[in-house]
One Martini backbone bead per residue (centre of mass of N, CA, C, O) as a GRO file, in nm:
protein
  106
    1UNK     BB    1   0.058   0.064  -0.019
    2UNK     BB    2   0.268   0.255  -0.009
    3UNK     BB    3   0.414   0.222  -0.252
    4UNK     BB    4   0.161   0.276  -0.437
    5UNK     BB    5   0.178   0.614  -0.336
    6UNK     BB    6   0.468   0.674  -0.354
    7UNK     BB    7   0.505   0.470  -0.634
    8UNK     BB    8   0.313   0.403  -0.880
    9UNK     BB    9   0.553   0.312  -1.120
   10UNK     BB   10   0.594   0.038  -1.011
   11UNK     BB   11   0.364  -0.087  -1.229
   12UNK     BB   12   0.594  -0.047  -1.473
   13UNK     BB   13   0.752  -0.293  -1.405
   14UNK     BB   14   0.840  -0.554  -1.588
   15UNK     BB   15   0.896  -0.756  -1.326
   16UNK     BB   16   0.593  -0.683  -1.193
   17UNK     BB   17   0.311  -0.930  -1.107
   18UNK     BB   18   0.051  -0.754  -1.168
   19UNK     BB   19  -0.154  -1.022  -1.089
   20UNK     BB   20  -0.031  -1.116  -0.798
   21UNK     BB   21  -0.075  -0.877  -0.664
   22UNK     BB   22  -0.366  -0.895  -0.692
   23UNK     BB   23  -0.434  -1.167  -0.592
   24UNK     BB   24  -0.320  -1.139  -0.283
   25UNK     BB   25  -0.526  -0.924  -0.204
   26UNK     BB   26  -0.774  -1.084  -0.231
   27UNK     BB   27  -0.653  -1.303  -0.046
   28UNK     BB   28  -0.661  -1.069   0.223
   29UNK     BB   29  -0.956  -1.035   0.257
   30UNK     BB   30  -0.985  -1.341   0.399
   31UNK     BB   31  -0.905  -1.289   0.658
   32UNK     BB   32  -0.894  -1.271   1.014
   33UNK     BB   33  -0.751  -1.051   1.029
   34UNK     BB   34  -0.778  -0.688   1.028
   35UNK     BB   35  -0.510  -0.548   0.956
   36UNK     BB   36  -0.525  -0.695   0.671
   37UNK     BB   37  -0.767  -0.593   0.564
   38UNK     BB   38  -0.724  -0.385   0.579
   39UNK     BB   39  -0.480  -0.301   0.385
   40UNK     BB   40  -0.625  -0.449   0.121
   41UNK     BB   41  -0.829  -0.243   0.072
   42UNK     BB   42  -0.607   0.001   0.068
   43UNK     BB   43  -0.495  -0.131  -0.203
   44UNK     BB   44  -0.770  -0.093  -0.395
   45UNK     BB   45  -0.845   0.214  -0.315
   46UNK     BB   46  -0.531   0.274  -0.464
   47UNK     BB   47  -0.590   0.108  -0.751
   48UNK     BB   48  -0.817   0.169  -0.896
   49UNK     BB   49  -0.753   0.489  -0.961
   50UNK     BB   50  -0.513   0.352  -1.187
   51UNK     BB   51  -0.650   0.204  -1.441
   52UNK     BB   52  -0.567   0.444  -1.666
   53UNK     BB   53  -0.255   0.515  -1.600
   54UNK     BB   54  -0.230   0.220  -1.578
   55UNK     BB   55  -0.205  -0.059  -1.761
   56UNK     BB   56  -0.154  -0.289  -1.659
   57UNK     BB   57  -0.355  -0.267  -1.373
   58UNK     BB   58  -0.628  -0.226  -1.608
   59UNK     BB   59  -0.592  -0.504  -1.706
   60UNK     BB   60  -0.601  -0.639  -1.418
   61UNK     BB   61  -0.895  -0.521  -1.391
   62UNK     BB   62  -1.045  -0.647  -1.603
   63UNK     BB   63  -1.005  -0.954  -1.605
   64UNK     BB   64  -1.020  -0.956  -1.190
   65UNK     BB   65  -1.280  -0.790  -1.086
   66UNK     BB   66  -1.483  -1.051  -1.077
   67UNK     BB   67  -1.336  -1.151  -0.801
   68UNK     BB   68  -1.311  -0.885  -0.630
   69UNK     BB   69  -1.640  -0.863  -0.626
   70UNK     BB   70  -1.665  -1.140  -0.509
   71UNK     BB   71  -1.465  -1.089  -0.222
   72UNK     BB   72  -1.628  -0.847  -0.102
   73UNK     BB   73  -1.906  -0.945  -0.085
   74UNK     BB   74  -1.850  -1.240   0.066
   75UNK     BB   75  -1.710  -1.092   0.334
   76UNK     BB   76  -1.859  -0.855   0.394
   77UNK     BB   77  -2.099  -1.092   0.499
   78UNK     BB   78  -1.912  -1.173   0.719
   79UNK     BB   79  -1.815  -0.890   0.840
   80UNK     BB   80  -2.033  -0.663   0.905
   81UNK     BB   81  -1.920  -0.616   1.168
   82UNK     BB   82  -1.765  -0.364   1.251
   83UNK     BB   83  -1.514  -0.173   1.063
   84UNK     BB   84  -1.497  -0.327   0.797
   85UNK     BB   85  -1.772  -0.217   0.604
   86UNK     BB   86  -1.604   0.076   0.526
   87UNK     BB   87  -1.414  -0.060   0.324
   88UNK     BB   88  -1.545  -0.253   0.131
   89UNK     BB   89  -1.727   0.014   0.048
   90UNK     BB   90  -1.452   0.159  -0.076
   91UNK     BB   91  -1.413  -0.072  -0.312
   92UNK     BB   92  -1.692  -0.027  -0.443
   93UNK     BB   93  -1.672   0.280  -0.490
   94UNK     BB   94  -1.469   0.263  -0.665
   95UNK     BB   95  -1.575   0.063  -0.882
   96UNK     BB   96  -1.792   0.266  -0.956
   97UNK     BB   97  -1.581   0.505  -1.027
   98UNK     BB   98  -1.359   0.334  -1.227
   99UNK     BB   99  -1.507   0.064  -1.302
  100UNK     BB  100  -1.825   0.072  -1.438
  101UNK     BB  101  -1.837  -0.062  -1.734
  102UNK     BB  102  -1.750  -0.346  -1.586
  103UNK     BB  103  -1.998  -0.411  -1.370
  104UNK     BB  104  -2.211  -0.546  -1.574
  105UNK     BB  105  -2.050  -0.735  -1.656
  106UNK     BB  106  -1.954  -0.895  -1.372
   0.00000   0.00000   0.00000
């Protein structure tokens, strides 16, 4: 999440696998520690707003946003209780003003 904030053109680093460091955030939103979930969060909602200025970023989001907006919705429902709903939501409007024309296809 730093790096993605203090550097974001490090997602145009040709060594750097920005498909797996995607499916990693995904899959850290499903952890049970909550400090993992809100960073995890917080790199989306750092990498959303950023589809359109860094190409690999939003060809990785073209491709498995529908993954990411399933992960979201589904953890959401399973952790709805404490301050974690307020991230999901963080992710959900990312997506809605990031990523609008994929939504309807997902």
């Amino acid at each position: 999440l730093q790096a993605l904030k203090r550097k974001p053109d490090l997602f145009l680093c040709s060594n750097l696998d920005v498909k797996a460091v995607f499916q990693c955030g995904v899959l850290s939103l499903k952890f049970p520690e909550a400090p993992t979930v809100k960073a995890s969060c917080g790199f989306f909602t750092e990498l959303l707003p950023r589809c359109g200025e860094i190409a690999p970023v939003g060809q990785v989001v073209h491709e498995n946003g529908k993954v990411l907006l399933q992960a979201v919705l589904e953890v959401r429902d399973a952790k709805t209780t404490g301050s974690l709903g307020s991230h999901f939501a963080e992710i959900l409007f990312a997506l809605n003003k990031h990523c609008f024309s994929y939504l309807s296809i997902w």
